[in-house]
C-alpha positions as CSV (number, residue, x, y, z in Angstrom):
1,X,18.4,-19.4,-19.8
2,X,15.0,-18.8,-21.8
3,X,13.5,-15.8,-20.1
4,X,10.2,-16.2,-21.3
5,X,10.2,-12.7,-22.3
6,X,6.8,-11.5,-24.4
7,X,7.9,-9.4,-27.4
8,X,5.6,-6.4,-26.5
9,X,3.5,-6.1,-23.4
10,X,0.7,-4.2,-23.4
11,X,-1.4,-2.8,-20.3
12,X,-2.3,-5.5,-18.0
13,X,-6.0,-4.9,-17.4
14,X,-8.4,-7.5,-16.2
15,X,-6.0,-9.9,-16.0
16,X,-5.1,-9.8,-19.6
17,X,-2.3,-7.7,-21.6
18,X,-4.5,-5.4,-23.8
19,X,-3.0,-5.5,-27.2
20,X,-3.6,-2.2,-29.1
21,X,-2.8,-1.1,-32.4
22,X,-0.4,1.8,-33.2
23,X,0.5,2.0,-29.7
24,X,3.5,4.4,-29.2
25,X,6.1,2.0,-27.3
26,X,9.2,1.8,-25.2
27,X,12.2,-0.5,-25.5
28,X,13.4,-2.4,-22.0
29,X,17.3,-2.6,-23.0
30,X,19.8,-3.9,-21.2
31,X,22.0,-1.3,-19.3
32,X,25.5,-2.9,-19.3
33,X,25.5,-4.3,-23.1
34,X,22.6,-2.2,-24.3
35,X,20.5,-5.7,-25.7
36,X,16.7,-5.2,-26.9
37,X,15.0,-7.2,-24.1
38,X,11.2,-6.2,-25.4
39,X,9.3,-3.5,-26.3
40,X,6.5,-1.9,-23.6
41,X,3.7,0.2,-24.6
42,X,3.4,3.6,-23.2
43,X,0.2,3.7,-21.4
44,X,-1.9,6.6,-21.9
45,X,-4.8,8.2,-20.6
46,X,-7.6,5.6,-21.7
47,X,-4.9,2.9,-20.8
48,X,-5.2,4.5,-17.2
49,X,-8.9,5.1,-17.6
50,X,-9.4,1.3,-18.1
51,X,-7.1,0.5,-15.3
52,X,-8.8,2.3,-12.3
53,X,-12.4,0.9,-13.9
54,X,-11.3,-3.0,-14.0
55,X,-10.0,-2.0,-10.1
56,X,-12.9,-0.7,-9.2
57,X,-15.2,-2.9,-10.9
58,X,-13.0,-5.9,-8.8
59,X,-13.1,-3.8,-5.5
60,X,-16.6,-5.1,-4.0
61,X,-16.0,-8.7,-4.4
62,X,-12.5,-8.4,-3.2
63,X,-12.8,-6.3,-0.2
64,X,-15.5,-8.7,0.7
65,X,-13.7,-11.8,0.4
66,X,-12.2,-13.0,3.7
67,X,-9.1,-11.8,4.8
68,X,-8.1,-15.6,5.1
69,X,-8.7,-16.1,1.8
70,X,-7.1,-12.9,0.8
71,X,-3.9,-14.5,2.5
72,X,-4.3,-17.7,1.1
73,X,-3.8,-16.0,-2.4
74,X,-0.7,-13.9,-1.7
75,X,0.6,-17.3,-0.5
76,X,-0.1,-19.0,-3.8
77,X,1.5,-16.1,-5.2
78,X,4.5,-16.6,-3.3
79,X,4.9,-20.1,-4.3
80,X,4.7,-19.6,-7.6
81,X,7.6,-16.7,-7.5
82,X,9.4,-19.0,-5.5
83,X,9.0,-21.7,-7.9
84,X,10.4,-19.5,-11.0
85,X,12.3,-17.8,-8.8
86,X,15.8,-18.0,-11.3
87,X,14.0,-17.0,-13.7
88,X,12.4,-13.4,-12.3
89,X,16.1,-12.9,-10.9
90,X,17.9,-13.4,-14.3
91,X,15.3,-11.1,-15.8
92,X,15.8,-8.3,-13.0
93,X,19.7,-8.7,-13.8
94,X,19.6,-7.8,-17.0
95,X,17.0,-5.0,-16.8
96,X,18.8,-3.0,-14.1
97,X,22.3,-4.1,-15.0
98,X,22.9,-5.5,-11.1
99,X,24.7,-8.5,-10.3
100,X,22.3,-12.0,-10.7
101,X,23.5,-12.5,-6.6
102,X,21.6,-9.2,-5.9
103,X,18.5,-9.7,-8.1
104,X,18.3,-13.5,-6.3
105,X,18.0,-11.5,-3.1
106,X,15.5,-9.3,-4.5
107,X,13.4,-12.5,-4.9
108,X,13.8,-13.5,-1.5
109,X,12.5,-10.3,0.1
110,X,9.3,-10.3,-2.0
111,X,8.1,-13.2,-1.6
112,X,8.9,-12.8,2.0
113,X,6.8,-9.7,2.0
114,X,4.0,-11.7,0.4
115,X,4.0,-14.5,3.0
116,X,4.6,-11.9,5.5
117,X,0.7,-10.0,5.1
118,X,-0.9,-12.6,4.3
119,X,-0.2,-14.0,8.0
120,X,-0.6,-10.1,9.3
121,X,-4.0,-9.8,7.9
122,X,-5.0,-11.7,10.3
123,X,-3.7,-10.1,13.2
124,X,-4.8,-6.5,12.1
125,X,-7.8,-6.5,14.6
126,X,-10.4,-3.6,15.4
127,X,-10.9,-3.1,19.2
128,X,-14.0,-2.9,21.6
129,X,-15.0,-1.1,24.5
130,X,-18.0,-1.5,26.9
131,X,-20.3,1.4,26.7
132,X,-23.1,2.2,29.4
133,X,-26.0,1.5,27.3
134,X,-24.1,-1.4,24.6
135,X,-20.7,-1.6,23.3
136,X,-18.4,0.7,21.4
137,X,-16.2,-1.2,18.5
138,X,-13.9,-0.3,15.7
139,X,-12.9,-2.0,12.6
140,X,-10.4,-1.4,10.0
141,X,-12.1,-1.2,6.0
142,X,-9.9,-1.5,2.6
143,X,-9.7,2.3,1.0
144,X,-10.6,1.4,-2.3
145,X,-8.2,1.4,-5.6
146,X,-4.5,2.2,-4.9
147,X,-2.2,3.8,-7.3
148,X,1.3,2.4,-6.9
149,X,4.2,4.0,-8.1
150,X,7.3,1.7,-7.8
151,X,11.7,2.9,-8.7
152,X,13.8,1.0,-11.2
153,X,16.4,0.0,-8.4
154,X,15.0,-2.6,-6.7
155,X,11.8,-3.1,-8.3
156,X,10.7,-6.4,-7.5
157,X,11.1,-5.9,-3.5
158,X,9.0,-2.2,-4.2
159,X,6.2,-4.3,-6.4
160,X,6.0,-6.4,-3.3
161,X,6.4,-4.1,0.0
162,X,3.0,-2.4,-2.1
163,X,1.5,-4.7,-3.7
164,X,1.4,-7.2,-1.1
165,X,-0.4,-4.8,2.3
166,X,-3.0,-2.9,-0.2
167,X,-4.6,-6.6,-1.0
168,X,-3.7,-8.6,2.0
169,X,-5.9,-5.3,3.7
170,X,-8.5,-5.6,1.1
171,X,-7.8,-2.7,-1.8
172,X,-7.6,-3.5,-5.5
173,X,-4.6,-1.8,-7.4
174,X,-3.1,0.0,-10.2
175,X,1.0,-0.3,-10.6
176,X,2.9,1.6,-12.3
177,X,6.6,0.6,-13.0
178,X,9.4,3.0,-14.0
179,X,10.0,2.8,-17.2
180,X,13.7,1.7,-16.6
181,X,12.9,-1.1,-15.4
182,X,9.7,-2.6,-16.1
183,X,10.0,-6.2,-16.8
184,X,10.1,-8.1,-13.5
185,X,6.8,-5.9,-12.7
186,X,5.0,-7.2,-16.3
187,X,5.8,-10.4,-15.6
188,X,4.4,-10.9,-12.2
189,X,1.4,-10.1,-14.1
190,X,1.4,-13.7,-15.5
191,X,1.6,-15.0,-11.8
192,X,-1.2,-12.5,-10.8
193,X,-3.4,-13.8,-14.1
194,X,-3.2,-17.1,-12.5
195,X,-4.3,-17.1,-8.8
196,X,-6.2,-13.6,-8.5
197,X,-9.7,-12.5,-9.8
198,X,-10.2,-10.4,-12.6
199,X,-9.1,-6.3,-12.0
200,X,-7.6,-6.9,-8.4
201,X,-4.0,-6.2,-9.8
202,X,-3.8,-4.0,-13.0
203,X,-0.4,-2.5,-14.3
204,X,0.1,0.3,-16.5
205,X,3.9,0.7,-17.7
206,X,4.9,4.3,-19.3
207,X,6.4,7.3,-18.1
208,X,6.2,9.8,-15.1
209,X,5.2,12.9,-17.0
210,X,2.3,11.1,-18.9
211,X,1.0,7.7,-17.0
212,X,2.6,8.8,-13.9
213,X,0.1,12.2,-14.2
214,X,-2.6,10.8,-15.2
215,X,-2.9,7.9,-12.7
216,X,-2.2,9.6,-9.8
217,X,-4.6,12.5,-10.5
218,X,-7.1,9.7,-11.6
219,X,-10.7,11.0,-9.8
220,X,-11.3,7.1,-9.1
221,X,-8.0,6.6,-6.9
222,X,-8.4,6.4,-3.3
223,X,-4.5,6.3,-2.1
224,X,-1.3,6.8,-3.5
225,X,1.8,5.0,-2.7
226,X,5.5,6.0,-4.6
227,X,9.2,5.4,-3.7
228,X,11.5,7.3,-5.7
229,X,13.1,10.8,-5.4
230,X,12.0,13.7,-3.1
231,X,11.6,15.7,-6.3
232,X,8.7,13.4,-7.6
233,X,7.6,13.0,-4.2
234,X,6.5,16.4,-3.9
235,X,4.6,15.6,-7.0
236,X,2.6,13.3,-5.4
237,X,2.0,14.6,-2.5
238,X,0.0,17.4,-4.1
239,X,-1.1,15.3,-5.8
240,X,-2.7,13.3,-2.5
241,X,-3.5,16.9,-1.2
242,X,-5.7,18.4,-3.8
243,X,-7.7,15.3,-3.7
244,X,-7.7,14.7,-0.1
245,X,-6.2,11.4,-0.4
246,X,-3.9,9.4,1.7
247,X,-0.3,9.7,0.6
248,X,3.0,6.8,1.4
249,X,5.7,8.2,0.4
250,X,9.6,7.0,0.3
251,X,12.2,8.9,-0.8
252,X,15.7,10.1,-0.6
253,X,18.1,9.6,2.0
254,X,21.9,10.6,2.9
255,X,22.4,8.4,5.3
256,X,25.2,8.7,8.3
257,X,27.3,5.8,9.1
258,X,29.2,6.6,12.4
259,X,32.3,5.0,13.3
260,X,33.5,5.3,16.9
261,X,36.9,4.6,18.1
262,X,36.0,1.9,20.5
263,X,35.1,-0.7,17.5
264,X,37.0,-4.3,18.3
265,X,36.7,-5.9,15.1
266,X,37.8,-3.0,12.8
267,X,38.4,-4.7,9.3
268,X,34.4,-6.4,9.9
269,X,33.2,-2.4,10.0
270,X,35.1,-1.8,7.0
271,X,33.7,-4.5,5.3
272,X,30.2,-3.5,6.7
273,X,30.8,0.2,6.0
274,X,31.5,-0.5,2.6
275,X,28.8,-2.7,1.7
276,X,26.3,0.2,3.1
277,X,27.6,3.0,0.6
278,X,28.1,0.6,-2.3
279,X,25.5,-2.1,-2.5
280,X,23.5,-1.7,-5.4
281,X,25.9,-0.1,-6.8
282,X,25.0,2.9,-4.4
283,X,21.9,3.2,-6.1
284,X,20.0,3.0,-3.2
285,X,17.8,5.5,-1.2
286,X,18.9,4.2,2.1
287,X,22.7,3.9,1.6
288,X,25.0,5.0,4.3
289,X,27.0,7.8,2.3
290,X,28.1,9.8,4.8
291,X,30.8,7.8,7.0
292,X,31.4,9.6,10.3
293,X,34.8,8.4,11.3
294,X,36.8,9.0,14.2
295,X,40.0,10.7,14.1
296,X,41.6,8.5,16.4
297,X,41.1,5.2,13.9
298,X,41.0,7.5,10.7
299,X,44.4,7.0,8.9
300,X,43.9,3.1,9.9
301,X,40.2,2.8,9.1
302,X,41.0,4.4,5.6
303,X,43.8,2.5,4.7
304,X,42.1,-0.6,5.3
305,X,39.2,0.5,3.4
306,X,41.6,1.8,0.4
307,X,43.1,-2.0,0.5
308,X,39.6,-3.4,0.7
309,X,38.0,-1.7,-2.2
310,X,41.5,-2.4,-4.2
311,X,40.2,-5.8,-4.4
312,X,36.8,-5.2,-5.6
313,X,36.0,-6.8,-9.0
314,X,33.7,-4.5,-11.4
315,X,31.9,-6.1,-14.3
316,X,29.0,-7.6,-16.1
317,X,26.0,-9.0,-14.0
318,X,26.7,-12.5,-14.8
319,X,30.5,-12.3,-14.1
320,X,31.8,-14.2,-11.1
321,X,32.9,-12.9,-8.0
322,X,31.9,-9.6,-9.5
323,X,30.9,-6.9,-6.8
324,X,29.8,-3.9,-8.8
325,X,27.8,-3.7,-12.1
326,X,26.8,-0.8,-14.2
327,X,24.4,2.3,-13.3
328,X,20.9,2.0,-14.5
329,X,21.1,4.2,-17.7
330,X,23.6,6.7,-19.4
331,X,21.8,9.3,-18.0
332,X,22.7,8.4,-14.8
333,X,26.0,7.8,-15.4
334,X,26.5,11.6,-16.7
335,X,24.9,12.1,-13.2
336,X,27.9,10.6,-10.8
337,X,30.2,11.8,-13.2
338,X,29.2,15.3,-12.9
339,X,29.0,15.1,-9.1
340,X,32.1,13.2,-9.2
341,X,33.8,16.1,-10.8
342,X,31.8,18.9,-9.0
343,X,33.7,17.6,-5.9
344,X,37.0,17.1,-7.1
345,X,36.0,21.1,-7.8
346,X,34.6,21.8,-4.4
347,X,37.7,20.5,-3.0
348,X,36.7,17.4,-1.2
349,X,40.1,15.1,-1.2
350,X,39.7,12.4,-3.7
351,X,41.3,8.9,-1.5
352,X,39.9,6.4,-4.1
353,X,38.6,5.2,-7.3
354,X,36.8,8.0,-9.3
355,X,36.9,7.2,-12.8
356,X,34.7,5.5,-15.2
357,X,36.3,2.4,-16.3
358,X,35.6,-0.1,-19.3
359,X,34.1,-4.0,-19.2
360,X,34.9,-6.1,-21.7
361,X,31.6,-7.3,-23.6
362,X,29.3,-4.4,-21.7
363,X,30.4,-1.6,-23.7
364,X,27.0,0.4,-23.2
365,X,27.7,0.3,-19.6
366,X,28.3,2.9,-17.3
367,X,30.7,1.0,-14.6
368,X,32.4,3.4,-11.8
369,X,35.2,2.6,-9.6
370,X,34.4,2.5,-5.8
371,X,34.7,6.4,-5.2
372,X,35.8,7.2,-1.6
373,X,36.0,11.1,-0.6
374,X,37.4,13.1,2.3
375,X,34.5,16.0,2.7
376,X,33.1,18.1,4.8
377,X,29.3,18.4,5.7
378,X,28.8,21.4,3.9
379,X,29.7,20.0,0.6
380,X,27.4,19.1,-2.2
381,X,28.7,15.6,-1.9
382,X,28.3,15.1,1.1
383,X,24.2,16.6,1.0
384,X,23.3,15.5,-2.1
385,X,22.1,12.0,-3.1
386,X,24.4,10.6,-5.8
387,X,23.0,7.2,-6.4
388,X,25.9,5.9,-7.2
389,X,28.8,3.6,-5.7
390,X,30.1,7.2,-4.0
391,X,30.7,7.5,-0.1
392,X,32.0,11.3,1.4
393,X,34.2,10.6,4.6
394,X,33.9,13.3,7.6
395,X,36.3,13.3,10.5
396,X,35.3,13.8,13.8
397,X,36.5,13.8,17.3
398,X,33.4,16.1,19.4
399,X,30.6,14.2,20.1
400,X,27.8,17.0,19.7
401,X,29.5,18.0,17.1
402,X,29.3,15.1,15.2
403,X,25.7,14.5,16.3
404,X,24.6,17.9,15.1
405,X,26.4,16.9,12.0
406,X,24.5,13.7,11.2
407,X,21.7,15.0,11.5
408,X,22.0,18.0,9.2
409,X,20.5,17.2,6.3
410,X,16.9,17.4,4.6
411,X,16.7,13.7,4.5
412,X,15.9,11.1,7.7
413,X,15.7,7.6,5.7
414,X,18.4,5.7,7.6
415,X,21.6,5.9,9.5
416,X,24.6,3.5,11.0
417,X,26.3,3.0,14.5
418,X,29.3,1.0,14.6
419,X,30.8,0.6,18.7
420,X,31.4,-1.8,21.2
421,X,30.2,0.5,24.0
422,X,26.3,-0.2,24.6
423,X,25.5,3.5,26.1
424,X,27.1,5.3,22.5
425,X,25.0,3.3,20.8
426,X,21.8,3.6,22.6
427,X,22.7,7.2,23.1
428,X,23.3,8.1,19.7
429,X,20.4,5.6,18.4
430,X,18.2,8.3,20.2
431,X,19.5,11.3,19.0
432,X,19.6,10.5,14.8
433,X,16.9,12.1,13.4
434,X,16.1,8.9,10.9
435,X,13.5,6.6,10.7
436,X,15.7,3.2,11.0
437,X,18.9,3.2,13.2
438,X,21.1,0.0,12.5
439,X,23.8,-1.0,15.1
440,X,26.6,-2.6,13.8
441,X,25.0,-4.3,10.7
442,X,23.7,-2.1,7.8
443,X,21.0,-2.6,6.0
444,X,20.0,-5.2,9.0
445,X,15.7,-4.9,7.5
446,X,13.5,-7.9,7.7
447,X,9.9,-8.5,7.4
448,X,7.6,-6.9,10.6
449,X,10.5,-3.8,10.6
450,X,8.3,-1.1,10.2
451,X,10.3,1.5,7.5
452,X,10.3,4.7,6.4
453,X,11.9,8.4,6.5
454,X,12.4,11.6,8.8
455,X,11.8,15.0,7.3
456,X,12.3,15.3,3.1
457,X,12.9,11.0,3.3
458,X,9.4,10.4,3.2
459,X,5.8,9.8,4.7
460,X,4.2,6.2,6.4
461,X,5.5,2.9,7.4
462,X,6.4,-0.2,4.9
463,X,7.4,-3.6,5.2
464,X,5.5,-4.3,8.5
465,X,1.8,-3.9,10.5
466,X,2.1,-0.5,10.9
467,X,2.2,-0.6,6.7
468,X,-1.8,-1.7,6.7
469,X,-3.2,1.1,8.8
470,X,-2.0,3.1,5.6
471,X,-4.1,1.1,3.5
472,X,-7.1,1.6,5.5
473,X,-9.6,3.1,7.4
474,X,-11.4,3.1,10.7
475,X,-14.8,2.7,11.0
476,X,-16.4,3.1,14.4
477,X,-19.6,1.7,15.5
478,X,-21.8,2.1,18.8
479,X,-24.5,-0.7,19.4
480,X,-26.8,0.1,22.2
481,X,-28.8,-2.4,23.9
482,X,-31.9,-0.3,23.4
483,X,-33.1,2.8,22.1
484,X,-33.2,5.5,25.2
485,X,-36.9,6.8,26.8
486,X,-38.4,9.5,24.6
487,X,-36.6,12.2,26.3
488,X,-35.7,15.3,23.5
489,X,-39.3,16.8,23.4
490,X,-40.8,17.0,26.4
């Protein structure tokens, strides 16, 4: 397929890409065979200067315009990523390295997220109350430019969950992609070009240390929004504090996946267990990594899963019947290695996989077995977030204690039930300290589900109504009937 892929793309700025001379650049390769895809400029401080100007300059129109119309655009935009839809996949596949049956997905959820605010725009109503002397009413105003800060995982669906409620609510924006995986993001700014005015959408590629800084400490930037790691995340949030702005934030997660013994269909929780820890190759923030598994079902549970991962097929993104690509970069690799090793060291029982293996015409991938521990709580790999196809297994048999276990840990994103008994799973949907609870089906999102994190996994709502009171702001206003009798001098 012809990807349609510009050479270099500059700064996207008014609906243009700004060209500039002697521009320091990055290269978008190809993880798993290491292919020049293009070449990305490294946006700087004037990049991001011009950025947050064109979005403000395109604010007053756009916040003005009707929120009908607003929707009618994000549907437009949804068409046309649903009519090029192969396309955007094929391009995600080879800049993050997943499998093309992933990225395809991807598509799917943004443009559902698209369709999905433009319809709630037009529920998101202010409220009114009778007063004695008039009538007391409410109504919910755009903030103003957003700075969006969006991971190379999934970055299509993170484009989207953003992009989509800061315009549907009224707000003009500045994105900035990670610099792993940029391409899907500079693209849609073709789509955007087309359907949007001038400044609404601007996107300003580079890295954290330099465009990241200098965007979201921009004076002219009303609200910040970033998914990535807790680390960076505390970044922005002081960032948001010294300026006193609003701050969405999601982050890590170690996510518990409990097993009870009561399950009737055992070998569809395995399956269901193992697609939690390992989709996306594991390089996901809401993962379930932590399985929680009964004694009484352990040494049958494991065996099955041992058997089941046996048969999964590791290679290139293209490759048929393939269930788990390469890591994002070498630098992540080194990463699950090293905490691969560090818990060989800790003395967490190694039951599967573990080893870095080679795929024939990907040799600059890094590709990992399905790596299954038997940990404890306490260990690093079971408290640390690997992002990478790695799942720590933790016995239990005491209910509290199990409980208390879960929910030790800094992060909240997330967590799994699998039973057949309705009160251990309402029960225990109560007690995790995480922000979504999935019973028997992982990763069970869809659009309207508000999520977001516990504790160190984050701040705000995404993916549903609750997601546009965080890109706005109430006004309230009293109308009396008339003005009252002269009555403060006497």
């Amino acid at each position: 397929m012809n990807l349609g892929l510009d050479a270099t793309y500059g700064a996207f700025i008014d609906n243009g890409f700004v060209e500039k001379s002697g521009a320091t650049t990055f290269s978008a390769i190809a993880p798993a065979t290491g292919a020049h895809l293009a070449d990305i400029v490294h946006c700087d401080t004037a990049d991001v200067d011009a950025a947050v100007a064109a979005a403000t300059r395109a604010f007053p129109a756009w916040s003005a315009t009707s929120a009908e119309e607003r929707g009618r655009l994000l549907n437009r935009l949804a068409d046309a990523l649903e009519s090029d839809l192969s396309r955007h996949a094929t391009i995600d596949a080879h800049d993050t390295g997943r499998r093309l049956y992933e990225t395809t997905f991807d598509q799917m959820v943004a443009i559902g997220q698209y369709r999905y605010f433009a319809g709630a725009i037009l529920t998101f109503e202010g409220t009114s109350r009778p007063i004695p002397n008039g009538l007391f009413v409410t109504k919910n105003e755009p903030l103003g430019v957003c700075a969006l800060v969006v991971p190379w995982n999934v970055p299509t669906i993170m484009a989207a969950c953003k992009i989509a409620p800061a315009l549907a609510a009224g707000n003009t924006v500045v994105i900035k992609p990670d610099e792993n995986a940029s391409l899907s993001t500079m693209e849609l700014g073709k789509k955007i070009a087309a359907i949007f005015p001038p400044g609404v959408v601007n996107i300003v590629p580079g890295g954290g240390p330099t465009t990241g800084q200098a965007l979201i400490h921009h004076p002219g930037v009303r609200k910040l929004s970033f998914t990535g790691s807790t680390e960076i995340g505390r970044i922005i949030a002081g960032a948001g504090a010294e300026a006193l702005l609003p701050v969405t934030l999601e982050l890590g997660g170690k996510s518990p996946a409990i097993v009870f013994p009561d399950i009737e269909d055992i070998d569809a929780v395995v399956d269901n267990a193992a697609f939690a820890s390992m989709y996306c190759n594991g390089q996901s923030c809401l993962a379930g990594t932590r399985l929680f598994l009964h004694e009484a079902i352990y040494d049958d549970f494991i065996g099955r899963l041992k058997a089941q991962l046996s048969r999964v097929r590791i290679g290139g993104p293209f490759e048929e019947g393939v269930t788990l690509t390469c890591l994002i970069s070498e630098k992540q690799g080194l990463r699950v290695a090293g905490y691969i090793d560090q818990a060989k060291r800790e003395g967490a029982k190694l039951l599967h996989g573990g080893e870095r293996i080679p795929v024939a015409g990907c040799n600059a991938g890094w590709f990992f077995e399905p790596t299954v521990f038997e940990a404890t709580n306490t260990m690093r790999i079971a408290r640390e977030e690997v992002f990478g196809p790695v799942l720590s297994v933790i016995r239990w048999n005491d209910y509290e204690t199990m409980i208390a276990e879960a929910n030790d840990s800094n992060y909240g994103l997330a967590s799994g039930i699998y039973t057949s008994n309705l009160r251990n799973a309402v029960e225990t949907a109560n007690r995790l300290e995480a922000g979504s609870v999935w019973i028997n089906q992982y990763f069970n999102l869809g659009n309207g589900t508000p999520f977001g994190g516990y504790k160190q996994s984050g701040l705000g709502r995404e993916f549903s109504h609750e997601t546009l009171r965080h890109y706005t702001q109430i006004k309230s206003i009293a109308v009396a009937t008339k003005t009252p009798e002269p009555f403060f001098v006497g």
